[in-house]
C-alpha positions as CSV (number, residue, x, y, z in Angstrom):
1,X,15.6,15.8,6.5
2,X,13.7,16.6,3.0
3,X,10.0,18.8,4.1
4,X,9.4,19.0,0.2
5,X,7.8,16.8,-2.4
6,X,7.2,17.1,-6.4
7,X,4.4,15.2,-7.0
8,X,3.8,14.9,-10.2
9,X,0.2,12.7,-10.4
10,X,-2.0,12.5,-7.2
11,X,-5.0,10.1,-6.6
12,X,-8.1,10.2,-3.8
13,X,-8.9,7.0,-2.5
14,X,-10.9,5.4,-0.3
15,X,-9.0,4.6,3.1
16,X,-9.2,1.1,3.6
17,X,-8.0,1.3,6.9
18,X,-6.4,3.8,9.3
19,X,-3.3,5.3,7.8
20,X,-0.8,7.7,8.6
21,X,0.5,10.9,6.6
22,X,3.7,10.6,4.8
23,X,3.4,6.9,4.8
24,X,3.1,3.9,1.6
25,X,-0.6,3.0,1.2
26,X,-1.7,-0.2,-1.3
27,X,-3.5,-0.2,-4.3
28,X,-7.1,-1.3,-1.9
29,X,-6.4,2.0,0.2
30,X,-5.1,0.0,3.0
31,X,-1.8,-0.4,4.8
32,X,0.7,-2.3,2.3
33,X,1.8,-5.7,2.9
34,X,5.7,-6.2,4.2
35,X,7.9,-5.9,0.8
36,X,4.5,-5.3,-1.1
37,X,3.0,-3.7,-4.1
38,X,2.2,0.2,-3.2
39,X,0.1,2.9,-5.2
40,X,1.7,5.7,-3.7
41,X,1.9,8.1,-0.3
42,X,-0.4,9.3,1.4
43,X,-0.4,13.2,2.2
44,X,-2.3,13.3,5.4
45,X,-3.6,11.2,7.8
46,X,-7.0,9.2,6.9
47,X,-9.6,7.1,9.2
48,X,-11.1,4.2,7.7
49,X,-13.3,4.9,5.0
50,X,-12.2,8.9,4.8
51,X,-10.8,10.0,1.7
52,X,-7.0,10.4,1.0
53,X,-4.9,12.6,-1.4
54,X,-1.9,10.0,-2.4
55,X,1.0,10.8,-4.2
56,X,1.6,8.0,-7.4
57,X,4.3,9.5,-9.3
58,X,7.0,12.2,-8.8
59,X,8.3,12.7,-5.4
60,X,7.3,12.5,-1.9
61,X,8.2,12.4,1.8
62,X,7.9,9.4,3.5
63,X,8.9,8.1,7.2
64,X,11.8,5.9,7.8
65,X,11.6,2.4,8.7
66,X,14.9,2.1,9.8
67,X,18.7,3.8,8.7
68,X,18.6,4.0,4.6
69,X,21.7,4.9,2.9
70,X,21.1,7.8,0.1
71,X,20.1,6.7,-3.3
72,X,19.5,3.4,-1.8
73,X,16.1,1.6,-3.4
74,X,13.4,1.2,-0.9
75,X,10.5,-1.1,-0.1
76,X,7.4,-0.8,2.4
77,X,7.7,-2.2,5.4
78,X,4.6,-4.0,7.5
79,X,3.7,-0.3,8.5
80,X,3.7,2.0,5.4
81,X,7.1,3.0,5.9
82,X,10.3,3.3,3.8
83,X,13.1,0.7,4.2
84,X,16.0,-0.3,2.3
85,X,15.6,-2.9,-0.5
86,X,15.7,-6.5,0.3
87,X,13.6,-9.2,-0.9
88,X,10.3,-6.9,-1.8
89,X,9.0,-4.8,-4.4
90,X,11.0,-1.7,-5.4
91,X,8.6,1.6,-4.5
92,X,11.0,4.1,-5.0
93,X,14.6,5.0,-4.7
94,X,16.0,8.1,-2.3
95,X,17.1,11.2,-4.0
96,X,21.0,11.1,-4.1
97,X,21.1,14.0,-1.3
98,X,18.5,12.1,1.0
99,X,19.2,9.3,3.6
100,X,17.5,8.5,6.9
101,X,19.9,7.7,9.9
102,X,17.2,5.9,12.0
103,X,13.7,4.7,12.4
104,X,10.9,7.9,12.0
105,X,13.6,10.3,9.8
106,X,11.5,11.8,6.7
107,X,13.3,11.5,3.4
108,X,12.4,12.4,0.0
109,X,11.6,9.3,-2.4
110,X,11.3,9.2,-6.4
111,X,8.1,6.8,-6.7
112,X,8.6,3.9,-8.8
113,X,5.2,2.8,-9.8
114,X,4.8,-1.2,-9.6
């Protein structure tokens, strides 16, 4: 799967909590909420209090929650991660030649900010 990312706008924060590269971090700098509101991704991996370089606008990798079709819209799931769109808030949308065929693939999103 997709290594690259165009970001277009990127943000240091405050980690909230642990959080993991590649992976959908809130607007407090913590681990988003199941079908939540998201700022962006984060780049690397951040301890608690660390800063962390996260990606708000343009594209990024992010790990796979589960199998998501390409193009599909996506939401977070309880860990930071990319699943397809159900009942949450929209967070992005897979490029067209991106899809994730199980649980830990990396895709490329386009970051809708909500």
């Amino acid at each position: 799967m997709s290594q690259q990312a165009n970001a277009i706008f990127t943000l240091s924060v405050k980690a909230a909590a642990a959080i993991a590269a590649q992976t959908f971090v809130s607007p407090s700098g913590g681990v988003p909420a199941a079908g939540g509101n998201t700022l962006g991704v984060a780049k690397t991996d951040a301890a608690q209090g660390d800063m962390v370089a996260v990606d708000t606008l343009g594209t990024a990798v992010v790990v796979a929650g589960a199998a998501i079709a390409a193009g599909a819209a996506v939401e977070v799931d309880g860990s930071g991660r990319a699943i397809t769109l159900n009942a949450g808030k929209a967070v992005g949308r897979l490029k067209p030649s991106q899809s994730a065929a199980a649980l830990g693939d990396l895709v490329e999103v386009i970051l809708i900010p909500n």
